[in-house]
C-alpha positions as a LaTeX table, in Angstrom:
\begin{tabular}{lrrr}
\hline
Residue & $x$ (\AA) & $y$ (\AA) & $z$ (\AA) \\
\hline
Unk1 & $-23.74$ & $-1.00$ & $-8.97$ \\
Unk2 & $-25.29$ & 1.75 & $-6.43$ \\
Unk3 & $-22.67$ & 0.49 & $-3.87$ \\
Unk4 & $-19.04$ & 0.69 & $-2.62$ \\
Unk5 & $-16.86$ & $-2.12$ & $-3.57$ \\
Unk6 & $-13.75$ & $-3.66$ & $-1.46$ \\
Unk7 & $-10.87$ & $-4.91$ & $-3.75$ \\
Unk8 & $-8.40$ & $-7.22$ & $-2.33$ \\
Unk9 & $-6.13$ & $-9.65$ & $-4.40$ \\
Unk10 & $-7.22$ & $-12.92$ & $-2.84$ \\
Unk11 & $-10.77$ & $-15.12$ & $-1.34$ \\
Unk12 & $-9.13$ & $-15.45$ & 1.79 \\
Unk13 & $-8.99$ & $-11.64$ & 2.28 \\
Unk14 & $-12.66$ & $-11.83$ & 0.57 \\
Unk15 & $-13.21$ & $-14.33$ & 3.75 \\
Unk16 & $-12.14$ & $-12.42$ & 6.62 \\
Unk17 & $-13.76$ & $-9.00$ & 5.40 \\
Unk18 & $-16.99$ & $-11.41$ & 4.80 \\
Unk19 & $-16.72$ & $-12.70$ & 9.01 \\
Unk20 & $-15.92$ & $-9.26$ & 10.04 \\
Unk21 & $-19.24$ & $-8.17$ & 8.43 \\
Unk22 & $-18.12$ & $-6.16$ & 5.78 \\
Unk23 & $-19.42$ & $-6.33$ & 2.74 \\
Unk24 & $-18.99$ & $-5.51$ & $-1.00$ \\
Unk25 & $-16.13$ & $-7.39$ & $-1.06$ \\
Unk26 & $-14.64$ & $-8.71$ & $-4.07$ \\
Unk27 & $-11.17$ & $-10.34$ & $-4.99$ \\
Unk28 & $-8.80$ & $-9.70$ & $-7.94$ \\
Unk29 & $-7.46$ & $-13.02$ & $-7.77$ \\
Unk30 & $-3.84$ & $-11.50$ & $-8.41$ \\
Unk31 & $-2.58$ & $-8.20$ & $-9.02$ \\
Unk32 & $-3.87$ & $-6.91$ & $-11.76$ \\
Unk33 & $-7.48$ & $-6.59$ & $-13.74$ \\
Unk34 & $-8.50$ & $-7.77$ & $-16.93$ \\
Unk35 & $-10.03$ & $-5.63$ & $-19.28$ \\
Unk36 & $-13.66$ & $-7.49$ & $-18.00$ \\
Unk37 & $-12.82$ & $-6.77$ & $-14.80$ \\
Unk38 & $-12.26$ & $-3.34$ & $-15.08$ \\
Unk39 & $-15.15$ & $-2.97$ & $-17.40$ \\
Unk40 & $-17.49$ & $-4.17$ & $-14.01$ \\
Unk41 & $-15.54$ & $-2.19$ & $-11.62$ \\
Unk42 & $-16.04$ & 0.68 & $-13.56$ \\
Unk43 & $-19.93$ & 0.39 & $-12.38$ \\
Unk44 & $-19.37$ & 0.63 & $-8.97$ \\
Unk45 & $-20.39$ & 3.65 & $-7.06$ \\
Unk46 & $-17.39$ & 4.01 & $-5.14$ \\
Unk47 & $-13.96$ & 1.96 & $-5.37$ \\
Unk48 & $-11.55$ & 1.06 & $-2.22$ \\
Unk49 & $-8.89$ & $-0.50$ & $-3.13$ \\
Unk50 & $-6.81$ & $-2.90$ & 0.26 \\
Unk51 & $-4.14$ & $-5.13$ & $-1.47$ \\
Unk52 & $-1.39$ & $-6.91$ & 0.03 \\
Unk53 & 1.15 & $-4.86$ & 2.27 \\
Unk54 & 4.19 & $-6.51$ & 0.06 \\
Unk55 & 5.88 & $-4.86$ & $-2.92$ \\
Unk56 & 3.54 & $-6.71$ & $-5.57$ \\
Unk57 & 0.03 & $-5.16$ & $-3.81$ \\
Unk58 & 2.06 & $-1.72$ & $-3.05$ \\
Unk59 & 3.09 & $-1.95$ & $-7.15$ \\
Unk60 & $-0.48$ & $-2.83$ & $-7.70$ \\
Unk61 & $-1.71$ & $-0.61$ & $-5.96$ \\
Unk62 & 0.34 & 2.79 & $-7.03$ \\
Unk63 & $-0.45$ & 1.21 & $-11.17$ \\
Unk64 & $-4.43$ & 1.15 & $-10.35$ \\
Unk65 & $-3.70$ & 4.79 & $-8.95$ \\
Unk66 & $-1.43$ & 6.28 & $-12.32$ \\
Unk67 & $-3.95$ & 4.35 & $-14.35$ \\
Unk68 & $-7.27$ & 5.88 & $-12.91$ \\
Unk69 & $-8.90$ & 2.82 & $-12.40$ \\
Unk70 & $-11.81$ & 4.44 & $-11.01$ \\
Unk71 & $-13.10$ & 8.14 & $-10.87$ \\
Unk72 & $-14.13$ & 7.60 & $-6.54$ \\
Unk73 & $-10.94$ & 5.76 & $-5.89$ \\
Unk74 & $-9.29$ & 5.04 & $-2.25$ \\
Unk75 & $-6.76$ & 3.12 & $-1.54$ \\
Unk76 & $-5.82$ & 1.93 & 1.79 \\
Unk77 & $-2.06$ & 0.81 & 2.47 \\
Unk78 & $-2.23$ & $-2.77$ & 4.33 \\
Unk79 & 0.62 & $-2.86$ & 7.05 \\
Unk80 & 4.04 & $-3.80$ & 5.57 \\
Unk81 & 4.23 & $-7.65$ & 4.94 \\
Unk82 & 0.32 & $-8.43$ & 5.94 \\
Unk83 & $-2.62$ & $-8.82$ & 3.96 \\
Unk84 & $-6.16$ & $-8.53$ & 4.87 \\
Unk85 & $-6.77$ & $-12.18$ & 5.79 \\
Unk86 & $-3.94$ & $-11.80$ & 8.33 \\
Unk87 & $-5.31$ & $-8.98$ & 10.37 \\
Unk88 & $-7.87$ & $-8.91$ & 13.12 \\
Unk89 & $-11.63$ & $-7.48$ & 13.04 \\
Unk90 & $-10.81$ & $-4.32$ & 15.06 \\
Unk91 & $-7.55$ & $-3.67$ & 12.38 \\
Unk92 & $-9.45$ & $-4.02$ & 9.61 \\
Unk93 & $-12.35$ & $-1.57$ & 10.05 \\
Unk94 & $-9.88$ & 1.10 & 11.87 \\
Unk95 & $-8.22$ & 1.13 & 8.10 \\
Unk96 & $-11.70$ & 1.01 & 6.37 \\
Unk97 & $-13.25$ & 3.99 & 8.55 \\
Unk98 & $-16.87$ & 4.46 & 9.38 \\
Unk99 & $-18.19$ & 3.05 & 6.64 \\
Unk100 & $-16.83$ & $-0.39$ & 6.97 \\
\hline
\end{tabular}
């Protein structure tokens, strides 16, 4: 993939990245990858990684980190409690910078 992907855990994150115009977005569907998953992320030119903001996407998240999931990994910390779907347009592309 010659692209930046957007990992979230769910399609209704997917959703409200897709009507804020962001794209690249793709969902987990949980909390963790499967070996086929990883195997396609792995392609990707750069990785961003916005879970949840609760204690399974934060555990998610610092695993994916300690398990180099990607050489061009960033993560992004979602606000305590929220997850993507939940936050507003402006919210979301102030965490995912320029390049939104």
């Amino acid at each position: 993939l010659d692209r930046r992907l957007i990992l979230v855990e769910g399609a209704w994150s997917v959703m409200k990245l897709h009507q804020a115009k962001v794209t690249g977005v793709v969902a987990l569907g949980g909390t963790s990858a499967s070996a086929s998953q990883r195997a396609l992320l792995a392609r990707a030119r750069r990785l961003v990684l916005l879970l949840d903001g609760d204690e399974a996407g934060r555990t998610a998240t610092a695993r994916f980190t300690n398990d180099r999931l990607h050489s061009a990994l960033r993560t992004i910390g979602c606000p305590t409690g929220r997850d993507p779907a939940d936050l507003d347009e402006a919210t979301l592309r102030g965490l995912l910078g320029p390049d939104a």
